[in-house]
C-alpha positions in Angstrom: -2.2 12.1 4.6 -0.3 14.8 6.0 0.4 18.3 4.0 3.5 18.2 2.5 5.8 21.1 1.1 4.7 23.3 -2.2 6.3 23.4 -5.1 6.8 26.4 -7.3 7.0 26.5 -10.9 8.3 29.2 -13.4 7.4 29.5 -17.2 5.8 31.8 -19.0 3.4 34.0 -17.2 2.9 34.1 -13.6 4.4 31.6 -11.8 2.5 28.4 -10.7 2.5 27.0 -7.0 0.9 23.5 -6.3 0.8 21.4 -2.7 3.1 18.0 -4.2 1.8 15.9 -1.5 -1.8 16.9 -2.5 -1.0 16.1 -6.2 0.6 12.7 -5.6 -2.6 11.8 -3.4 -4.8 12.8 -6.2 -2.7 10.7 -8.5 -2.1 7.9 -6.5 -6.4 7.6 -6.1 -6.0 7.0 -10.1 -3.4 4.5 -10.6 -5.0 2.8 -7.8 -8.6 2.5 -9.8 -7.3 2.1 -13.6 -3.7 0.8 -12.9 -0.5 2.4 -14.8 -1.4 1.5 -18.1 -5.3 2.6 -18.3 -3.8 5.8 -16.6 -2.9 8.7 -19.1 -1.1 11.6 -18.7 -4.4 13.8 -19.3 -6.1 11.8 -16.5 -3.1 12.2 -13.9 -3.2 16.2 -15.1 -7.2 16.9 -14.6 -6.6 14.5 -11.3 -3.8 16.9 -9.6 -5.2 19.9 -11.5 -1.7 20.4 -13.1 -1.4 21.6 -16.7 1.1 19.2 -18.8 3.5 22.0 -18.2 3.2 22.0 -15.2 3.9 18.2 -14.6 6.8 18.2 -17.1 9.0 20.5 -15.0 8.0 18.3 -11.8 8.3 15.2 -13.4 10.1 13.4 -16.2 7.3 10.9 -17.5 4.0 9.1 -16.2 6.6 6.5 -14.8 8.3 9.0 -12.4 5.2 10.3 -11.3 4.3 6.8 -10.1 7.3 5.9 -8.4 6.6 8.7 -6.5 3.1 7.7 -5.8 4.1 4.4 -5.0 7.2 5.5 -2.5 4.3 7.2 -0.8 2.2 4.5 -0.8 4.2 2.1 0.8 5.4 4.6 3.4 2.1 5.6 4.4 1.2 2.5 4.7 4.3 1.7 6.5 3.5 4.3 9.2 -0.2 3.5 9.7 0.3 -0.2 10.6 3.4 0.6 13.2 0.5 2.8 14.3 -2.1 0.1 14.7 0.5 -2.2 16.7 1.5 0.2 19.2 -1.6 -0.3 21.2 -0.9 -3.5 21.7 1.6 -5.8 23.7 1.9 -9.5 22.9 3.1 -11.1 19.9 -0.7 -12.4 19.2 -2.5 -9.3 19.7 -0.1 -7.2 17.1 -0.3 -10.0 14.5 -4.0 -9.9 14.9 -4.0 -6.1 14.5 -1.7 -6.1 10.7 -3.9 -8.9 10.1 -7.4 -6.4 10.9 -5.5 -3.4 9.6 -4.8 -5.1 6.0 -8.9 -6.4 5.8 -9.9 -2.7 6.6 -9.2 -1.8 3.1 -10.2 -4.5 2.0 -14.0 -4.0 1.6 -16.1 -1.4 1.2 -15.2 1.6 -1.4 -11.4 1.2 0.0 -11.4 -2.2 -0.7 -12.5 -1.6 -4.7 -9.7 0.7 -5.3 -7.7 -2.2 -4.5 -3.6 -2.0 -3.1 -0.9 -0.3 -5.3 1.7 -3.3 -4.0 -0.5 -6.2 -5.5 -1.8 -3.9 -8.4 2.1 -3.3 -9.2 3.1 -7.2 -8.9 0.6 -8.1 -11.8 0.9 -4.8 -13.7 4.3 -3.7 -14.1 6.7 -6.0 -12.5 7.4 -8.0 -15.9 8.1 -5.1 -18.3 10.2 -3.0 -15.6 13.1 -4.4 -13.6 13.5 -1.1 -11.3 9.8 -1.4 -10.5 10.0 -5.2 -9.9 12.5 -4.6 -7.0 10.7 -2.0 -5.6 7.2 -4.1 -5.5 9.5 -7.0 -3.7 10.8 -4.8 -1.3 7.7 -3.4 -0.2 6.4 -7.3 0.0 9.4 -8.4 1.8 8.9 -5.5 4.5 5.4 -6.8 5.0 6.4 -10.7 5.3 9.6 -9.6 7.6 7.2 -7.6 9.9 5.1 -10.6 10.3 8.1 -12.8 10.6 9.0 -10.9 13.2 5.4 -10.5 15.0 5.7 -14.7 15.2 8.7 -14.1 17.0 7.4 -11.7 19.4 4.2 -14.4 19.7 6.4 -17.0 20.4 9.0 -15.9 22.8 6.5 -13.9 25.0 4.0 -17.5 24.8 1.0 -15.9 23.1 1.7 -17.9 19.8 2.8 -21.6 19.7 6.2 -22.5 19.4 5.8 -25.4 16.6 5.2 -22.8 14.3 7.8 -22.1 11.4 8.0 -18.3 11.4 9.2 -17.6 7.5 6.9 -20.2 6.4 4.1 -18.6 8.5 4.8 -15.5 7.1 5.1 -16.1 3.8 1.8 -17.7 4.3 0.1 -14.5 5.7 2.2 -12.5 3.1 -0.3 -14.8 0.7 -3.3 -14.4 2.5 -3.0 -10.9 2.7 -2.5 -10.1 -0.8 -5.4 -11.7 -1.0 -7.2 -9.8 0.8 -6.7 -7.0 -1.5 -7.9 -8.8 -4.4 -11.0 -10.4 -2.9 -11.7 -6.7 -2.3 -11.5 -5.8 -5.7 -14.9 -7.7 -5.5 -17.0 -5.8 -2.8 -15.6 -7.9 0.4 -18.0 -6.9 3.3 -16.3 -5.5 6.6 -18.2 -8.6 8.2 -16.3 -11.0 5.6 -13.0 -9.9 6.0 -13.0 -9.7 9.9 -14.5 -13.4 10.2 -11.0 -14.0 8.0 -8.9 -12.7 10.4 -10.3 -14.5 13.0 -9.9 -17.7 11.3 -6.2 -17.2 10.4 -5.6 -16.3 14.0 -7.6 -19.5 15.0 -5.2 -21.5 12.5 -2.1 -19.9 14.5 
């Protein structure tokens, strides 16, 4: 991910400088494997090597700190996948690229440390309202981008025109949260590329 800005705290004693985009990397590698709950605030400070002083005049509480992990996340995420479809033209050839993008981390170690989206949906999203929204709007952006790759598909004639494109992609949105889960599991690279090409045979 790329280097992001330091930021300088003051308290007693020398002042203390830490990389933010380093720290939130290091955190966001630990709410991914334990989730929010199994995740203490002594874990998240030997993680970004922050004393809890340190932390407290960055952040208000665990929660803030992983609101900012997860606004990274999903923007990271965001970025690498428009990233993936550039190389390619037709409405098939993108839709078959988020589709191998999203089973690339989903085996392997990557694939174990499962998705911060799904993780969220299951973890958080019945206790905490503002996290709730935050998980669908990150899973609506996913389902409108393949929404919207069906109608790329479909107007330039790479993808059927009998196909429904919300219910499609609510049905990829499906698959491919599962993919994230089935990962969670040990999914082999082989595994999850044979899925793709099987969904992409369905379409």
């Amino acid at each position: 991910m790329e280097t992001g800005t330091k930021q300088r705290n003051s308290g007693r004693g020398r002042p203390r400088e830490f990389d933010m985009d380093r720290a939130l990397d290091a955190a966001m590698l630990l709410f991914r494997e334990r989730g929010y709950h199994d995740t203490s605030l002594t874990d998240l400070g030997v993680a970004m090597r922050l004393t809890p002083g340190s932390i407290y005049k960055a952040f208000k509480d665990k929660r803030e700190i992983f609101i900012a992990v997860f606004e990274r996340y999903v923007q990271h995420r965001h970025l690498a996948l428009e990233t993936a479809l550039q190389a390619h033209q037709t409405g098939r050839a993108k839709l078959r690229a988020a589709l191998t993008f999203l089973a690339e981390t989903s085996h392997g170690a990557e694939g174990r440390m499962g998705c911060l989206v799904v993780g969220s949906t299951t973890d958080l999203t019945t206790f905490d309202p503002e996290m709730a929204s935050m998980v669908a709007q990150a899973s609506q952006r996913m389902e409108k981008r393949f929404r919207d790759l069906i109608k790329l598909g479909q107007a330039d004639g790479s993808l059927v025109r009998a196909l429904d494109p919300t219910v499609t992609a609510n049905t990829l949105l499906c698959l491919t949260q599962g993919f994230r889960v089935a990962g969670k599991s040990g999914r082999t690279r082989a595994e999850m590329t044979a899925t793709v090409e099987q969904i992409v045979s369905f379409l």
